[in-house]
N, C-alpha and C positions, 0 to 999 in steps of 0.2 A: 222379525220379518214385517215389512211393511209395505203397504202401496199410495201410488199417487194418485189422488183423484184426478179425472181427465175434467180436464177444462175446453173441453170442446162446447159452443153452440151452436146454434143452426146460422146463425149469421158468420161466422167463422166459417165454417163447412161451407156457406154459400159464396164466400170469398176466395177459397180454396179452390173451387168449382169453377169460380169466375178465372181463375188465375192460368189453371191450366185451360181453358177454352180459346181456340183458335178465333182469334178478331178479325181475321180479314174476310169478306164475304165473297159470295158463292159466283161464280160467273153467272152473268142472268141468261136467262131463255129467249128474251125480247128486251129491245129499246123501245117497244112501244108503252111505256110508261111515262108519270110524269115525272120521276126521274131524271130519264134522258130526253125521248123525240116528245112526247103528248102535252102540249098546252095547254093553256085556256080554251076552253070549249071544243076541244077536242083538236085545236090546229096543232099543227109542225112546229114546233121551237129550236132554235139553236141549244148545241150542248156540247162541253168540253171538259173531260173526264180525265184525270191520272190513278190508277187505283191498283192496288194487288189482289189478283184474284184466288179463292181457294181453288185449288183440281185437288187434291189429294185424297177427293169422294173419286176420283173418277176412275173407268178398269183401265187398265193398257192397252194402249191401242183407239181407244173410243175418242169418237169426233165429236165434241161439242160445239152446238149450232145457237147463235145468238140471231135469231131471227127479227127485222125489222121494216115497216113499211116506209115509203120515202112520201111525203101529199105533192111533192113537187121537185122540181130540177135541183137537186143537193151535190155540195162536194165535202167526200170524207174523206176523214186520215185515222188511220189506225196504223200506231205504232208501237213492235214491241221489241225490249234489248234481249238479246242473245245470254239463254238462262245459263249458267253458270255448269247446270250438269242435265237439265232438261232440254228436249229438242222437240220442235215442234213446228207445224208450216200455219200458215194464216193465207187461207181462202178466201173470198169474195165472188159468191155465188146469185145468181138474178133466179128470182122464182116463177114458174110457170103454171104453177097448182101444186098439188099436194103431192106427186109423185113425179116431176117435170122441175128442172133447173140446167143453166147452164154457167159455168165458169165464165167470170167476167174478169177477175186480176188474180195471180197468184201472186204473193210476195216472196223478195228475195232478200236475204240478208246480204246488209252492205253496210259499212262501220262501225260492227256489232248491234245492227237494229234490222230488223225487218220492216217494212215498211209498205200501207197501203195507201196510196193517194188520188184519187178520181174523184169526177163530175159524174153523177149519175144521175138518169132521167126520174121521172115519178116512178112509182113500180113497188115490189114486195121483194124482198131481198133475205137472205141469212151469211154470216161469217163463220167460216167454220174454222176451228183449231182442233187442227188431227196431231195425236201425239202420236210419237214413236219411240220414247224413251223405254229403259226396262221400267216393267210394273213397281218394284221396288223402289224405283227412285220418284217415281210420279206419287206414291203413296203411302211418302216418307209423313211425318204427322205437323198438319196447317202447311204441307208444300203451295208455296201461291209461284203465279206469275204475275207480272205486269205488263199491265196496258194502257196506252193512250190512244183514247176515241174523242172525235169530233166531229162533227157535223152542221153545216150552214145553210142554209136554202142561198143558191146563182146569187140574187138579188142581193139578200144581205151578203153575201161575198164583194159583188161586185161594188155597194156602197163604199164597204169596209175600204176596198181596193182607193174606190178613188179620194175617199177620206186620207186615208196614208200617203198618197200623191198630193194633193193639197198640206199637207201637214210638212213635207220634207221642208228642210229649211235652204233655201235659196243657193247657198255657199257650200253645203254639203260634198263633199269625194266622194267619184264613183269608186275610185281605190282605195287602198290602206298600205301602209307601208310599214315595218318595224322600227323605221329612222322619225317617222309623224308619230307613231304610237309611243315610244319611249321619249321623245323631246315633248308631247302635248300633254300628255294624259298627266303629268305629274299637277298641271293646273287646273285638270277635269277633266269632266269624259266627253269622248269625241262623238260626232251623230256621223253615219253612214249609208251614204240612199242608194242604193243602187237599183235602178228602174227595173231589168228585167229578171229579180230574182221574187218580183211578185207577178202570179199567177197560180194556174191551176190546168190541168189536163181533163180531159173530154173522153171520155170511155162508152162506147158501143158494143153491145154483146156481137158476139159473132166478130169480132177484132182478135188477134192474138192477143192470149190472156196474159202473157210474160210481159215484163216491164223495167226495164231499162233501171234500175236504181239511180244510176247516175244524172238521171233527168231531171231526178225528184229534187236538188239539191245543188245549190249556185253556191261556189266556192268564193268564200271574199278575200282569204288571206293565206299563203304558201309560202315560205319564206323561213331560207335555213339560217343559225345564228349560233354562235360559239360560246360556253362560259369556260374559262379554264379555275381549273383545283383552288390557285390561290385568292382568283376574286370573292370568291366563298359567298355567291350572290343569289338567289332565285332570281324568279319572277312570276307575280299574281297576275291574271288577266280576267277580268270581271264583264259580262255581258249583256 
């Protein structure tokens, strides 16, 4: 009879440790970090984030509040795709004090995303994500969601804007067609400017909080097309 000596160390075990530990991090409490919103010396900075978040700390049912201050006229977006077995709403609440808020956007899923898009004044704000899924499935182990957050102060938006009007190139289509795209693109890729699919929406508390998804988003190309069995063809389309 005989035994094996264990070859474990501490640095092994810490590996092991590391391995099964959930990497994705915690939803935050505040953008007021410098992180995301807090600059240099304390100003407002641009930020534009894609990340998965952990919830599988979180109970059933509980609303997580990412609360943020604005120093001046901002447009944000926050978007999230339609979780696979998790469901969940994404609110956009204006703060009043510490026991005072009211609903400024609630999002609606529309192409498998939910979607937040406004202009909002200076002011104190928080985004709430209320789950309704079963507890079970919220607190399955490192369940994450994902989010895309950003945020611009008017100004630099509106630079941005007229930078990309200046930039379009003279000769550009406001259309697209699948007869241009399959006869051009084999000799590169095509540029397409279409003037009124930049901007941004204006939100006022005390407005109906519901929002139109469809607004949020300028369609460039719709256009049905046939492969039959024996062409045995795809097609890649890169953006």
């Amino acid at each position: 009879m005989s035994a094996r000596r264990s070859t474990s160390t501490p640095e092994l075990a810490q590996k092991q440790a590391d391995g099964l530990r959930c990497q994705a991090v915690d939803l935050p409490s505040s953008l007021n970090t410098h992180r995301y919103l807090l600059g240099l010396n304390g100003a407002q900075k641009d930020f534009h984030f894609r990340e998965s978040y952990r919830v599988d700390h979180l109970w059933h049912n509980q609303a997580h509040k990412v609360a943020f201050k604005l120093q001046e006229p901002s447009v944000i977006r926050i978007v999230a795709p339609v979780h696979r077995h998790l469901e969940f709403e994404l609110v956009l609440n204006q703060d009043f004090g510490p026991y005072s808020h009211k609903t400024v956007l609630t999002a609606k899923k529309e192409d498998y995303h939910s979607t937040i898009f406004a202009q909002l004044a200076a002011g104190e704000y928080h985004l709430k994500l209320a789950f309704v899924s079963d507890a079970a499935l919220l607190q399955l182990p490192c369940q994450t969601v994902q989010l895309e957050m950003a945020v611009m102060t008017v100004s630099n938006a509106k630079l941005r804007a007229e930078a990309m009007k200046a930039a379009a190139p003279q000769n550009a289509p406001e259309t697209l067609t699948l007869s241009r795209l399959f006869l051009s693109s084999p000799s590169g890729p095509l540029t397409l400017y279409k003037h009124a699919a930049l901007g941004w929406r204006h939100v006022e508390p005390g407005l109906p909080p519901y929002v139109d998804q469809r607004e949020l988003y300028v369609e460039i190309l719709r256009e049905g097309f046939e492969v039959s069995e024996e062409d045995d063809a795809g097609l890649d389309i890169e953006l």
